[in-house]
N, CA, C and O of each residue as an XYZ file, in Angstrom:
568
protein
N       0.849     -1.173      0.000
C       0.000      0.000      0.000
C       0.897      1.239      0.000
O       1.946      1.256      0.643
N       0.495      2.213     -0.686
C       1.165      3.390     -0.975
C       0.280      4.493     -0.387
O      -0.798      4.287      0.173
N       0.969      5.926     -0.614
C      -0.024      7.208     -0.057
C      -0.397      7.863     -1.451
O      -0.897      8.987     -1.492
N      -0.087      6.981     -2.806
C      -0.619      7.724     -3.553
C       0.011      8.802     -4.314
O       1.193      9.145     -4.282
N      -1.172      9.397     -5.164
C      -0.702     10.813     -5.877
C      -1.170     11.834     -5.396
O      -2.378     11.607     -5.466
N      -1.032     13.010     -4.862
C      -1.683     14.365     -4.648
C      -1.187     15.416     -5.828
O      -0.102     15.223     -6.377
N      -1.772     16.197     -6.083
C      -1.965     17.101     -7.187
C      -1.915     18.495     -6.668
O      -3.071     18.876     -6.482
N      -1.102     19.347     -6.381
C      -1.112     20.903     -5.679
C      -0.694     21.748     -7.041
O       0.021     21.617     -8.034
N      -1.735     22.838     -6.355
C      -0.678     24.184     -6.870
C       0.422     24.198     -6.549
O       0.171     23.634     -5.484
N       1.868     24.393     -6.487
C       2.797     24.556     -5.725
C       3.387     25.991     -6.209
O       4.159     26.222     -7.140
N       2.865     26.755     -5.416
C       3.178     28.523     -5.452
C       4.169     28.997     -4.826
O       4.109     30.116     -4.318
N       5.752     27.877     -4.719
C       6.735     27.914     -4.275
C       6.813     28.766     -2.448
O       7.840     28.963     -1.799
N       5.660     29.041     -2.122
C       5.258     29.306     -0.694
C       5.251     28.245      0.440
O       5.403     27.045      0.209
N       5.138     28.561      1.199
C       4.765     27.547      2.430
C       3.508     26.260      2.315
O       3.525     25.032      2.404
N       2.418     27.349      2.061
C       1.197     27.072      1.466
C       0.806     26.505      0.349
O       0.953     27.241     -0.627
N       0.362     25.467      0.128
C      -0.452     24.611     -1.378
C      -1.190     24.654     -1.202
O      -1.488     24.653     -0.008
N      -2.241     24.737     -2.220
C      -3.438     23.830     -2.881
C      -3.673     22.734     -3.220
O      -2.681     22.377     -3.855
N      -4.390     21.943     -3.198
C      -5.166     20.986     -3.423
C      -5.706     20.887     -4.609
O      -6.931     21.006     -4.562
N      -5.324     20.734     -5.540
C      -5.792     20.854     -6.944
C      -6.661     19.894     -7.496
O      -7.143     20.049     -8.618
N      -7.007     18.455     -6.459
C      -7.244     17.420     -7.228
C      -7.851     16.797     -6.085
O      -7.074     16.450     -5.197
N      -9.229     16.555     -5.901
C      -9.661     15.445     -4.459
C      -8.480     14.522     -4.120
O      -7.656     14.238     -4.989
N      -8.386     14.036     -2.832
C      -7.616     13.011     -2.955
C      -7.993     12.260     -2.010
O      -8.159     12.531     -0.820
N      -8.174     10.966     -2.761
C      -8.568      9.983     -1.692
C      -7.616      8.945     -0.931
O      -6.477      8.695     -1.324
N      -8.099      8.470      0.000
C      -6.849      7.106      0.529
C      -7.475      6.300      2.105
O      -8.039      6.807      3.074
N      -7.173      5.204      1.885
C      -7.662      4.334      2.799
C      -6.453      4.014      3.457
O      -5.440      3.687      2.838
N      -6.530      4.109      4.871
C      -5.314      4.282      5.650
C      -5.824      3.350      6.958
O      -6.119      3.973      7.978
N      -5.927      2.053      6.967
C      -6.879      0.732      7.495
C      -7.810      0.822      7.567
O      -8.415      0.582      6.522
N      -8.863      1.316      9.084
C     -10.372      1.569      8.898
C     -10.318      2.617      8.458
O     -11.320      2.549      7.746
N      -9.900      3.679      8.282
C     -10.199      4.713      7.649
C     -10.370      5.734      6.599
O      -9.349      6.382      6.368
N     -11.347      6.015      5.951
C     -11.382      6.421      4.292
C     -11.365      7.899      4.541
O     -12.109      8.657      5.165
N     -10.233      8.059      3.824
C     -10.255      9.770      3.994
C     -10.347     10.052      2.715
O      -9.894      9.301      1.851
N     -11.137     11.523      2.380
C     -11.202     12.119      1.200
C     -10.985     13.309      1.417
O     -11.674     13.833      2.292
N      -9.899     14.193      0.660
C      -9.207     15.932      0.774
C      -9.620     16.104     -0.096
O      -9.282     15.474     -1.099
N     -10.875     17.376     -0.107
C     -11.415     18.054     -1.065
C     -10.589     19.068     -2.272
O     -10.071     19.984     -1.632
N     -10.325     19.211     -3.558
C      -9.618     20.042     -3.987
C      -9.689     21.327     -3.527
O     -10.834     21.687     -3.254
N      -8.934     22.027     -3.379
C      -9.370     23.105     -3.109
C      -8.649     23.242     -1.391
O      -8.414     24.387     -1.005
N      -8.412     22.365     -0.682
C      -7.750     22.430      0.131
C      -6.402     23.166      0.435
O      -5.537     22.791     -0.356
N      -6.112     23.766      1.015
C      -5.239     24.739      1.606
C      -4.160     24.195      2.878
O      -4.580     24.292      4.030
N      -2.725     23.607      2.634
C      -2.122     23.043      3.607
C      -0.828     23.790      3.963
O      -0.348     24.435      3.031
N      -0.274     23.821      4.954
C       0.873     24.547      5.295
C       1.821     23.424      5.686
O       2.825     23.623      6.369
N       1.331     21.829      5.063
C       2.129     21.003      5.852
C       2.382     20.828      7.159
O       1.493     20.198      7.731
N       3.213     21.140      7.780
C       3.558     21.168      9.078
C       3.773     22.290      9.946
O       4.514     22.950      9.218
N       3.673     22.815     10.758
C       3.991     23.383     11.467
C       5.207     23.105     12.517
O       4.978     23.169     13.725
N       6.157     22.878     12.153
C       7.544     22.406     12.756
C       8.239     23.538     12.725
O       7.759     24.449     12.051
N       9.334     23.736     13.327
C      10.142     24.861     13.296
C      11.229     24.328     11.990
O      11.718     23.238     11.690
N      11.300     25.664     11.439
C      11.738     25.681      9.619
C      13.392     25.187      9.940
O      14.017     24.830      8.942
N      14.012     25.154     11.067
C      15.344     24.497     11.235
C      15.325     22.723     11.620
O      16.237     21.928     11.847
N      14.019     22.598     11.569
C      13.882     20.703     11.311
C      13.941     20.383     10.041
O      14.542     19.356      9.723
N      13.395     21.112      9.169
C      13.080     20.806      7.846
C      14.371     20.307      7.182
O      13.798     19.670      6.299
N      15.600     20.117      6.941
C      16.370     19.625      6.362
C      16.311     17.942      7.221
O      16.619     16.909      6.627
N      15.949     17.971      8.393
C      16.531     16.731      8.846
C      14.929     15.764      7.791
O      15.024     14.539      7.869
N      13.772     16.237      7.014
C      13.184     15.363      6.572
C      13.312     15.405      4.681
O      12.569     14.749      3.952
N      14.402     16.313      4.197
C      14.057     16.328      2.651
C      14.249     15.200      2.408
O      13.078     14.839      2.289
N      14.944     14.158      2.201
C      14.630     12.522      1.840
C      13.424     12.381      1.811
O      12.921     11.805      0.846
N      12.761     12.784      2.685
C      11.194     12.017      2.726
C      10.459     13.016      2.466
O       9.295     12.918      2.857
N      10.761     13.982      1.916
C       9.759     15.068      1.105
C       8.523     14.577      1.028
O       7.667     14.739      1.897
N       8.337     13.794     -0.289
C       7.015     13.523     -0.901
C       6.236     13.286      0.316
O       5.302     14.025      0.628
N       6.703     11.974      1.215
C       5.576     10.931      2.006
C       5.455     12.076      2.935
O       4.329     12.528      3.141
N       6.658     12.686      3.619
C       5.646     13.611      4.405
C       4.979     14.727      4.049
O       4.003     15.203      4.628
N       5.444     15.077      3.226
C       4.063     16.199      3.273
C       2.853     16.015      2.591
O       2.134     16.916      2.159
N       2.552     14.122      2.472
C       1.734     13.872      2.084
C       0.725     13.339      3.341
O      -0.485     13.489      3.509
N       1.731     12.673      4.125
C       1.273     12.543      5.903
C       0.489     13.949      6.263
O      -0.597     14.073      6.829
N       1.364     14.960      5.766
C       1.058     16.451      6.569
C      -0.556     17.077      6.293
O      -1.424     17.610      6.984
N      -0.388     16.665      4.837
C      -1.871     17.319      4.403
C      -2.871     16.134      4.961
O      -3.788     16.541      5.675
N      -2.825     15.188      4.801
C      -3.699     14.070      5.421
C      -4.649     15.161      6.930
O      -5.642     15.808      7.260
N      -3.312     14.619      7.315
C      -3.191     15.616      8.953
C      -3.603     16.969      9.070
O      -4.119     17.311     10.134
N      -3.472     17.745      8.215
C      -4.216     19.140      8.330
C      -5.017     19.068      8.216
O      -5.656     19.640      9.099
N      -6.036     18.237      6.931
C      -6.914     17.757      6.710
C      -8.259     17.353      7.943
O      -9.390     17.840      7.961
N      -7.797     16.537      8.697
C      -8.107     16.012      9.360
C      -8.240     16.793     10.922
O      -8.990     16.459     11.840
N      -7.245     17.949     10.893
C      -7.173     19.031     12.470
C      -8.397     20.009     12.135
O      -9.179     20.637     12.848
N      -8.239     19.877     10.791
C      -9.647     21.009     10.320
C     -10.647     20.886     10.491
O     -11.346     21.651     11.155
N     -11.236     19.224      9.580
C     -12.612     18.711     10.000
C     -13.215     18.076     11.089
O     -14.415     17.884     11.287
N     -12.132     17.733     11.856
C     -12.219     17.298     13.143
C     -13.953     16.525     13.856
O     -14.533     16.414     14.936
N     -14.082     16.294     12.914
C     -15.538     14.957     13.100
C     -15.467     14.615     11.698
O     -15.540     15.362     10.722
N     -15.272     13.017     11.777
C     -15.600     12.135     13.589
C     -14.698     11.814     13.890
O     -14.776     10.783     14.558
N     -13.312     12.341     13.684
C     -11.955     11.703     14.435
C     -11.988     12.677     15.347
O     -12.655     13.706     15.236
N     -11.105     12.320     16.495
C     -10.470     12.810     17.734
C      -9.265     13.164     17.593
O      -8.666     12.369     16.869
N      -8.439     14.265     18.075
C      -7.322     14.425     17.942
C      -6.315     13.830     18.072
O      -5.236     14.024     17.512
N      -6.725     12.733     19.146
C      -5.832     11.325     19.030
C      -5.824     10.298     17.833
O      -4.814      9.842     17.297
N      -7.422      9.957     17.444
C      -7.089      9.538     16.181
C      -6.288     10.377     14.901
O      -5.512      9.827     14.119
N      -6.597     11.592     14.877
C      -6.034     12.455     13.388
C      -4.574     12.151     13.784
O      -3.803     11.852     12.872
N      -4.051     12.204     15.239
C      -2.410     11.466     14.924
C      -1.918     10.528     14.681
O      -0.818     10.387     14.148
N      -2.974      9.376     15.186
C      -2.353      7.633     14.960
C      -2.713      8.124     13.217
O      -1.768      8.137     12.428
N      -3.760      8.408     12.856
C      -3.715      8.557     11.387
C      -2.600      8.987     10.697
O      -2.324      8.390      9.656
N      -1.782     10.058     11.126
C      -0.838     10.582     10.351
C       0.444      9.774     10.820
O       1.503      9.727     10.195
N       0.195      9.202     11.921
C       1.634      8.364     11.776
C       1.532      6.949     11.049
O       2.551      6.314     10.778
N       0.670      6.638     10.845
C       0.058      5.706      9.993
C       0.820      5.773      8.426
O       1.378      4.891      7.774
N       0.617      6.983      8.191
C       0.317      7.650      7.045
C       2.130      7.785      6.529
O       2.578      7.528      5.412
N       2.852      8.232      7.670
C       4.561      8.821      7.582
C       4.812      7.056      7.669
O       5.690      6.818      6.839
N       4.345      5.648      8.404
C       4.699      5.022      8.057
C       4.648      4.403      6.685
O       5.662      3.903      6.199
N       3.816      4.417      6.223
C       3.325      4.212      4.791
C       4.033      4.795      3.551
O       3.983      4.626      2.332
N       4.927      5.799      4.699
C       5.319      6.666      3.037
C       7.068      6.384      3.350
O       8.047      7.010      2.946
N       6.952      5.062      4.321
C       8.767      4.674      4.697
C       9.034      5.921      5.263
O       9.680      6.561      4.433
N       8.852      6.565      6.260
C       9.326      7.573      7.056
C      10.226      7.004      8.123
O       9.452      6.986      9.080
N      11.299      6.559      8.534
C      12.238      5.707      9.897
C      11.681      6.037     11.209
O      11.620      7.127     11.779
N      11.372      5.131     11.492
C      10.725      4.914     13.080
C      11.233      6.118     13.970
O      10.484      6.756     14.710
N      12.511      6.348     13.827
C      13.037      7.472     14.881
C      12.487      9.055     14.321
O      12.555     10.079     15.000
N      12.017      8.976     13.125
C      11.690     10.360     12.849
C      10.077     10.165     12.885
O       9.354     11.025     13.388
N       9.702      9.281     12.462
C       8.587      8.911     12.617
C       7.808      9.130     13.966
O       6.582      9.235     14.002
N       8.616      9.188     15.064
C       8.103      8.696     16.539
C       8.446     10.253     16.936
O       7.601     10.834     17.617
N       9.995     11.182     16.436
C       9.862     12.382     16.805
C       8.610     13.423     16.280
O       8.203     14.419     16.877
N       8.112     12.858     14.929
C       7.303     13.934     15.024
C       5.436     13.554     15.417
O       4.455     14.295     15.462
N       5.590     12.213     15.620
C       4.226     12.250     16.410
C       4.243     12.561     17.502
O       3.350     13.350     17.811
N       5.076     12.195     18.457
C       4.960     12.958     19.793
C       5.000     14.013     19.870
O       4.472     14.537     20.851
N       5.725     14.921     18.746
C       5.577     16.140     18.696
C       3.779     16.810     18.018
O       2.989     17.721     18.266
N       3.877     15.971     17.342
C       2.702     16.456     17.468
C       1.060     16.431     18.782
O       0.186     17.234     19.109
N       1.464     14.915     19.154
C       0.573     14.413     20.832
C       1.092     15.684     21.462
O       0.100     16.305     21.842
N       2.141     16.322     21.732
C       2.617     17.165     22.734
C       2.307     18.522     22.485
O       1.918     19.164     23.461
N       2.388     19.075     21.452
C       2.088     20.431     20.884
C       0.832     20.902     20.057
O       0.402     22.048     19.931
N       0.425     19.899     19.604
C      -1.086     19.969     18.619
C      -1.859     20.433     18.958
O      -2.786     20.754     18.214
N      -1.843     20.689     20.256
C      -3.967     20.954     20.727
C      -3.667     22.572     20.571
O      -4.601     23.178     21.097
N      -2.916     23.260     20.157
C      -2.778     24.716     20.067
C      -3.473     24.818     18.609
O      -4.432     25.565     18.417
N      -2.969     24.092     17.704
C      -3.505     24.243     16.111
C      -4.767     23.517     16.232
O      -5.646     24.315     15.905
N      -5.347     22.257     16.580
C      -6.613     21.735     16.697
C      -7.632     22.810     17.594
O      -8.839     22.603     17.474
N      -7.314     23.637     18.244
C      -7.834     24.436     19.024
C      -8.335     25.717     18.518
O      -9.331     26.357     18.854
N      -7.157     26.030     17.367
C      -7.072     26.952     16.498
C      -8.364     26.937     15.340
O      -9.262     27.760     15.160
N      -8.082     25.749     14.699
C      -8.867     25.415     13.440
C     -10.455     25.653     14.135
O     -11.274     26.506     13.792
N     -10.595     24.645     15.181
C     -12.062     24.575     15.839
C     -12.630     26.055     16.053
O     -13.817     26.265     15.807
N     -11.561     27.375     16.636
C     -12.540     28.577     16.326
C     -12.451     29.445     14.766
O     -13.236     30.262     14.284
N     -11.431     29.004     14.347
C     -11.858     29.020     12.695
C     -13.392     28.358     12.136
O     -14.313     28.578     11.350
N     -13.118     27.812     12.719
C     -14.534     26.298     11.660
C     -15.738     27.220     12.619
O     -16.783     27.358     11.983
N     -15.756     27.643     13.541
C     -16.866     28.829     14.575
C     -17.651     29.981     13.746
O     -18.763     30.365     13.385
N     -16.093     30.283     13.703
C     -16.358     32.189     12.977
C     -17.002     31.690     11.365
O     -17.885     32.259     10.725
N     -16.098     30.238     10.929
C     -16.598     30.759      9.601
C     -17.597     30.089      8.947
O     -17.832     30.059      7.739
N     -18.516     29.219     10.426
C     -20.345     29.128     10.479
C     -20.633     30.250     10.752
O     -21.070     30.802      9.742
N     -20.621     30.865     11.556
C     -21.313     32.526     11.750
C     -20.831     33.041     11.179
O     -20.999     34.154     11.678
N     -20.090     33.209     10.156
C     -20.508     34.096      8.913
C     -21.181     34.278      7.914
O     -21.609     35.297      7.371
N     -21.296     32.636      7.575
C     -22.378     31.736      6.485
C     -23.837     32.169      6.750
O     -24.738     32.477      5.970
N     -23.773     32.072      8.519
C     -25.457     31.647      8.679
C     -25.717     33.911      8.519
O     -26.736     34.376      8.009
N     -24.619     34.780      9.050
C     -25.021     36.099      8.515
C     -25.000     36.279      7.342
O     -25.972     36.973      7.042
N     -24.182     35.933      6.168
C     -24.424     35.936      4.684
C     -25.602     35.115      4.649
O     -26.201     35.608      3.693
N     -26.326     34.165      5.086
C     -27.588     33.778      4.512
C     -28.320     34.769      5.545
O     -28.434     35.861      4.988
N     -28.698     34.788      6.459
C     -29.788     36.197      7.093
C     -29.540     37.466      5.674
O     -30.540     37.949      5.141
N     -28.621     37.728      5.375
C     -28.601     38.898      4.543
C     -29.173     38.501      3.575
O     -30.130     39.212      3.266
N     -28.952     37.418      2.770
C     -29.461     37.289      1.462
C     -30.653     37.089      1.620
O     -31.264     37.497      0.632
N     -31.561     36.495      2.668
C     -32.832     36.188      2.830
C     -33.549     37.124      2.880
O     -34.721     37.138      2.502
N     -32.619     38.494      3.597
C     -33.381     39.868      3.563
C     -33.232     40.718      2.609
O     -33.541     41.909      2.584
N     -32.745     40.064      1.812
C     -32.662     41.086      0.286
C     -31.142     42.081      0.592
O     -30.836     42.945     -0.230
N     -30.407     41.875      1.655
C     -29.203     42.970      1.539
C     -27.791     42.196      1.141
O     -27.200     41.175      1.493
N     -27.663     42.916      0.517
C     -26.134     42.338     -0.049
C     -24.710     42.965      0.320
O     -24.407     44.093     -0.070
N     -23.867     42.189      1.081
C     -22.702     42.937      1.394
C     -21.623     41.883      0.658
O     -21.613     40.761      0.151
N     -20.606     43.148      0.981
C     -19.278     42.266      0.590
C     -18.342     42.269      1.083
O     -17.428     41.552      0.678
């Protein structure tokens, strides 16, 4: 089993797109990343990043999985979205020792970004449900 193909914009930024759904079954679990998705990969400090270019592809294919997954956050738990992504860095031959540094790093530091996304995913229902009150009342903003 492999992690597949993903398809990004790559706007030589931090940040990709999602250019292409992407699906993948990662044991019980069927995940699908909508195109259009928006990933920053990881959030690691930018002086780790050389210790993973070998494993470029698989992780930052682990990573978007994983962002993926901190975003929509039902029906996984934040414990599952990590066994998922280490799942995922194993799958893509990531070495147990880097493998194990960055899930614990993530068990240890994550609930700041899962915490994050959850009042993102807040504000940007109450904005929806005020853009629909407006449109229902005939006013249009922008």
């Amino acid at each position: 089993m492999s992690l597949g193909t993903m398809l990004f914009e790559d706007n030589d930024e931090i940040d990709d797109t999602l250019y292409q759904t992407y699906k993948i079954k990662l044991g019980k679990y069927n995940i699908e990343i909508p195109a259009g998705f928006k990933t920053d990969y990881a959030s690691i400090p930018r002086f780790l990043l050389p210790f993973f270019v070998k494993y470029q592809k698989a992780y930052k294919k682990a990573s978007v999985i994983h962002d993926w997954l901190y975003w929509l956050q039902k029906p996984h738990t934040r414990a599952v979205a990590d066994k998922i992504f280490y799942d995922a860095m194993y799958l893509g031959e990531i070495p147990s020792f880097k493998r194990n540094f960055i899930y614990w790093g993530v068990r240890c530091f994550g609930a700041k970004a899962w915490n994050r996304n959850k009042k993102l995913r807040e504000l940007r229902g109450l904005e929806y449900r005020i853009t629909k009150v407006n449109k229902d009342l005939g006013v249009c903003s922008v």
